[in-house]
MARTI-446272 format. One record per residue (C-alpha): residue number from 1; residue in one letter; x, y, z. Coordinates in pm, whole numbers, plus 50000, padded with zeros to 5 digits. Layout:
<nodes>
NODE   num   residu       u       v       w
NODE   NUM        a       X       Y       Z
...
</nodes>
This chain:
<nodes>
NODE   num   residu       u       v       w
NODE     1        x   16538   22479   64628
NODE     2        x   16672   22447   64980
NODE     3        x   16876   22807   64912
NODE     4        x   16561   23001   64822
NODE     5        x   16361   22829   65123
NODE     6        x   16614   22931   65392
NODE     7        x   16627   23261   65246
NODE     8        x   16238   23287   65256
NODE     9        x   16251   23168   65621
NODE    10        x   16514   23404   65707
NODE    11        x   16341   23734   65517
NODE    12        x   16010   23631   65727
NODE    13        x   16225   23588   66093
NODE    14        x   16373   23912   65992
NODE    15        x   16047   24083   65932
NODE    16        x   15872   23919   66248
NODE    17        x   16184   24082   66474
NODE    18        x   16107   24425   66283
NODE    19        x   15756   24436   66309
NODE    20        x   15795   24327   66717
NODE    21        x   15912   24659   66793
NODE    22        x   15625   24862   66683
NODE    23        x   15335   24651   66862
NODE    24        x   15180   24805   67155
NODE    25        x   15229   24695   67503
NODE    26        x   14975   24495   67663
NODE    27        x   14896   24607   67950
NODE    28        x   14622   24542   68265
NODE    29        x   14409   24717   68525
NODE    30        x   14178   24564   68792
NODE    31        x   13864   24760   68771
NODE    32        x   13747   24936   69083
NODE    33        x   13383   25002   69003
NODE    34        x   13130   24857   68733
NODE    35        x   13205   25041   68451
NODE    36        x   13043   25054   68085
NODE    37        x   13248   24943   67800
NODE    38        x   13185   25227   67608
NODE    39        x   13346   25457   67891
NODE    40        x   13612   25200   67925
NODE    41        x   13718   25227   67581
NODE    42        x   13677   25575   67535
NODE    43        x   13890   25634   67888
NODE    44        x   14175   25374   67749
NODE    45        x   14183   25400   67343
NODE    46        x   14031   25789   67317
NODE    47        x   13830   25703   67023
NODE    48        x   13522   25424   67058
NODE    49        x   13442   25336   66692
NODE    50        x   13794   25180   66568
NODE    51        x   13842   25002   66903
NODE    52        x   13507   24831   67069
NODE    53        x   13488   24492   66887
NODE    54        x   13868   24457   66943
NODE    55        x   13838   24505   67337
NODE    56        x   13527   24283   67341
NODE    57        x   13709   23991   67236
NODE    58        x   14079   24108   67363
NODE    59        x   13897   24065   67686
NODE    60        x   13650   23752   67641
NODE    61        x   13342   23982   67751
NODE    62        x   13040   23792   67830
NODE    63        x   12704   23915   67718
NODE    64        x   12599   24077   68046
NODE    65        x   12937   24207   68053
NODE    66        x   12941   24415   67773
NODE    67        x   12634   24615   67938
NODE    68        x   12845   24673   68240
NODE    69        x   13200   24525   68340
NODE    70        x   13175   24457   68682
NODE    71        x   13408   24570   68981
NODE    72        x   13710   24368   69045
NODE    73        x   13697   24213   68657
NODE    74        x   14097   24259   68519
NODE    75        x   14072   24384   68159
NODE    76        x   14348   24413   67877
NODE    77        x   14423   24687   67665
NODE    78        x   14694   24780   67458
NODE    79        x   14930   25147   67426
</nodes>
């Protein structure tokens, strides 16, 4: 039982190391005037619908925040 364990350990690392390579970079930008989300995400991702709920909680946006980000706030995103 030990065998098929270590094997099932070492097909999983394997995978995790393979799948690594094809995530997106995370990357960050300091925002230099308020901004709307939905123009953020549009400007950053190029499509709105697949990608709003993800950069509302990527980026821990507070209520009033997700009205307007304000100037200076650093947000996340991911290419």
């Amino acid at each position: 039982s030990y065998q098929k364990l270590q094997e099932a350990v070492a097909l999983t690392a394997g995978f995790l190391v393979e799948i690594s390579f094809s995530l997106k970079q995370e990357r960050s930008l300091i925002l230099t005037r308020n901004r709307t989300i939905i123009d953020l995400v549009a400007e950053l991702y190029g499509s709105i619908d697949d990608q709003l709920d993800f950069f509302i909680n990527s980026n821990n946006l507070s209520g009033s925040e997700i009205l307007e980000v304000p100037k200076g706030r650093e947000i996340v995103y991911y290419s």
